[in-house]
C-alpha positions in Angstrom: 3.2 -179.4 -192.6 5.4 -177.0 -194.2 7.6 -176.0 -191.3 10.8 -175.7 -191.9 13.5 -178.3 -190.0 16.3 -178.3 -188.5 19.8 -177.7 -189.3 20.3 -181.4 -189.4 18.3 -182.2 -192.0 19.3 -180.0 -193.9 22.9 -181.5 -193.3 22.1 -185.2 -194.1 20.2 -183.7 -197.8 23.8 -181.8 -198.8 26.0 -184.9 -197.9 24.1 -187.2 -200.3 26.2 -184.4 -203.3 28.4 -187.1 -205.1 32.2 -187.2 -204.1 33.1 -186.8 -207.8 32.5 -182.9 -207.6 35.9 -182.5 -206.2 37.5 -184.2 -209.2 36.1 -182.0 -212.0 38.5 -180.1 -214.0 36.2 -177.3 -214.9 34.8 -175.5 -211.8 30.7 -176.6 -211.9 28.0 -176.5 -209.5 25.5 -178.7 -211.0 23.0 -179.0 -208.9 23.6 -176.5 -205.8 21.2 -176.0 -202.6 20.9 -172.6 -202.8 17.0 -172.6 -201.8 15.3 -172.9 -198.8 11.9 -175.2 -198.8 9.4 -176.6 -196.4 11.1 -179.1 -194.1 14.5 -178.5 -196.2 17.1 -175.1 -195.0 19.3 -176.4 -198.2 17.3 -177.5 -201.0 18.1 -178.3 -204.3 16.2 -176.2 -207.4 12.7 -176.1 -207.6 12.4 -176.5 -211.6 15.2 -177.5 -214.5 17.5 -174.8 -214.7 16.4 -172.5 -211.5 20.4 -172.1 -210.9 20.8 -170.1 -214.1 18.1 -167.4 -212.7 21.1 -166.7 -210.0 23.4 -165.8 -213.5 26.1 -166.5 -211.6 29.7 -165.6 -212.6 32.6 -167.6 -213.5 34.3 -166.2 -210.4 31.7 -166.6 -208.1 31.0 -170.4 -209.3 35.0 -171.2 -208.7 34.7 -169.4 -205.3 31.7 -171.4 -204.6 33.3 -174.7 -205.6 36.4 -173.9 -203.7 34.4 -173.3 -200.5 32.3 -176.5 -200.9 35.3 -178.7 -201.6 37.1 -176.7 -198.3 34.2 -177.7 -196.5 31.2 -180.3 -197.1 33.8 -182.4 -199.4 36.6 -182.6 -197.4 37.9 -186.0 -197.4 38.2 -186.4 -193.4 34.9 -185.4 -193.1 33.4 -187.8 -195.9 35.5 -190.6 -194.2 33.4 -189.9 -191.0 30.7 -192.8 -189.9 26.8 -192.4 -190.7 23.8 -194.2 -190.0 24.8 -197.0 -192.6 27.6 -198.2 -190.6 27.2 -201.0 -188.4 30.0 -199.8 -186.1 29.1 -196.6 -185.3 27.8 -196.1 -181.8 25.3 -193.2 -181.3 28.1 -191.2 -179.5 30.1 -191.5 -182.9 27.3 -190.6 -185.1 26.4 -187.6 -182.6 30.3 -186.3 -183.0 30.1 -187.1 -186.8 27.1 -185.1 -187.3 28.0 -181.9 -185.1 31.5 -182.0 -187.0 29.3 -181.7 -190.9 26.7 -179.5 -189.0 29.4 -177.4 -188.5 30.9 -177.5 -192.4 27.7 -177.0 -193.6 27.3 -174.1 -191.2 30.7 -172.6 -192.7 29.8 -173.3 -196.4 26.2 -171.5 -195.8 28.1 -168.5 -194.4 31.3 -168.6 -197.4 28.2 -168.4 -199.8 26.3 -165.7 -198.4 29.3 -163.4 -198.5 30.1 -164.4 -202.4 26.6 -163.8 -203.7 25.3 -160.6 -204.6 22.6 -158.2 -202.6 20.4 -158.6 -206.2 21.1 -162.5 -206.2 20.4 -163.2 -202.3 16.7 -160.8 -203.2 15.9 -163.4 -205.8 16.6 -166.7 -203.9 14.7 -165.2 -200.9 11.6 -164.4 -203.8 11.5 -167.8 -205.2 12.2 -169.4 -201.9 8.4 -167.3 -200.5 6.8 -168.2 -203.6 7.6 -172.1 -203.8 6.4 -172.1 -200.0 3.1 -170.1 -200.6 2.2 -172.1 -203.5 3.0 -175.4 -201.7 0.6 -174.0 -198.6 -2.3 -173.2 -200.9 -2.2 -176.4 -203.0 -1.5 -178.5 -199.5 -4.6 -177.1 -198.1 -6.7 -177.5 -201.3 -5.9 -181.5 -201.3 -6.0 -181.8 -197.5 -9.3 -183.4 -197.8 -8.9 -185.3 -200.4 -6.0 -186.9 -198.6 -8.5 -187.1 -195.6 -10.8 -189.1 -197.7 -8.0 -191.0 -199.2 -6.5 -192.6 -195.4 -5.3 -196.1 -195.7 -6.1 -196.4 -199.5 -2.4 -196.6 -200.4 -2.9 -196.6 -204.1 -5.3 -193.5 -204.0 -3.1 -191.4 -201.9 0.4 -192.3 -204.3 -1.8 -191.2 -207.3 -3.2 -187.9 -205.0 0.9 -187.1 -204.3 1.7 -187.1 -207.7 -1.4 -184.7 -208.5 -0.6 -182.7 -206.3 2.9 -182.5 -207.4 2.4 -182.0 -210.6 0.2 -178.7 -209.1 2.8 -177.5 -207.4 4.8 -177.4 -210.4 2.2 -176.2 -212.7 1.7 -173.1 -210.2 5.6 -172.5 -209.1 6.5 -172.6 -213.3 3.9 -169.8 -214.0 4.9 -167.6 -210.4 8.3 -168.3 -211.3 7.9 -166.7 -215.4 6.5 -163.7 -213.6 9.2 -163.3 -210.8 12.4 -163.5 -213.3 13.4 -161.1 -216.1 13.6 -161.8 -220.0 17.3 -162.6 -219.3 16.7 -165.0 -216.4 14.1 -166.2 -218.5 16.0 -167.7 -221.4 18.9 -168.6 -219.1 16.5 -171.4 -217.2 15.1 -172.5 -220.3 18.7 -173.1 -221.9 20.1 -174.9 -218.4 17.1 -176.8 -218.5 17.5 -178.5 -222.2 20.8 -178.5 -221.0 19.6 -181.1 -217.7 17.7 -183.1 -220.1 20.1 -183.8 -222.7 22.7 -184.5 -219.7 19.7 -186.9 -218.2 18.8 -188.8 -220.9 22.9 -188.8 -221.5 23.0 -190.8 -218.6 19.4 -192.4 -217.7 20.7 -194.7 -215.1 22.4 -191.8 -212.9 20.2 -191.1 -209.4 18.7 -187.6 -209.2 19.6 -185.9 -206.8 17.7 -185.2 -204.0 15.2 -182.4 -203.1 
């Protein structure tokens, strides 16, 4: 259940980042895959404000940007067809998906080099913790999805318990993995999210 997929996956999750990162003026991430879950190789943060843990620098954030836009937003490659376009024979999507496979691959590698030996330790820390505490609750509510087959409304309400555990669980590993510091940097980014999301309540989240 919590395997983790393929690099392609991981590919379609990054390409759904909106365009308009290219465009702004001031060098931000916003919501970067920098973690690694079950079934994801790029996801996006675990909890509000996870980024901030990373304390990453103005330099490093402009390098970042630089290699994403370089790379994952490059125009030519956005123009490219998906599976939404009724024209586009399997051969094309095949090319289409090798050629952002490949960007992604490159991005991946450009960030690795620009982090740190401390930040890379942390990402890999949070990345084992979200995926032990997702095993252990998974197991606990495997029979209670079991017992829950083909009622529809029981199993949505059982997903969102078991959400909600996951988060409880990840919050309370996650205050015991970072520093005082890192601490009060999440909490700050994420007041920061929610002011920016109830800013804006009709902008789409961005996917996990």
């Amino acid at each position: 259940m919590f395997a983790r997929t393929v690099l392609a996956v991981a590919v379609a999750a990054l390409f759904v980042a909106p365009v308009s990162a290219q465009k702004e003026k001031k060098a931000e991430l916003n919501d970067f895959p920098f973690w690694t879950a079950p079934k994801t190789l790029h996801a996006r943060a675990f909890a509000p404000g996870l980024q901030a843990a990373l304390e990453l620098t103005p330099a490093q954030i402009e390098k970042i940007v630089a290699a994403r836009t370089a790379t994952v937003d490059d125009p030519e490659l956005r123009k490219l067809p998906n599976k939404n376009d009724p024209n586009a024979t399997a051969d094309d999507l095949a090319k289409a998906n090798a050629k952002r496979a490949e960007a992604t691959e490159k991005l991946f590698k450009e960030v690795d080099l620009i982090l740190t030996k401390e930040q890379k330790a942390l990402i890999e820390k949070i990345n084992d913790a979200y995926a032990k505490i997702g095993s252990e609750i998974g197991g606990e509510f495997q029979a209670k999805f079991a017992a829950a087959k083909g009622n529809a409304e029981d199993t949505a309400a059982l997903r969102k318990e078991q959400a909600e555990a996951i988060r409880t669980a990840f919050e309370k590993k996650l205050d015991a993995l970072l520093t005082n510091d890192q601490r009060a940097a999440v909490k700050k980014a994420a007041e920061e999210e929610a002011k920016r999301a109830k800013a804006n309540p009709d902008k789409p989240k961005p996917k996990k």
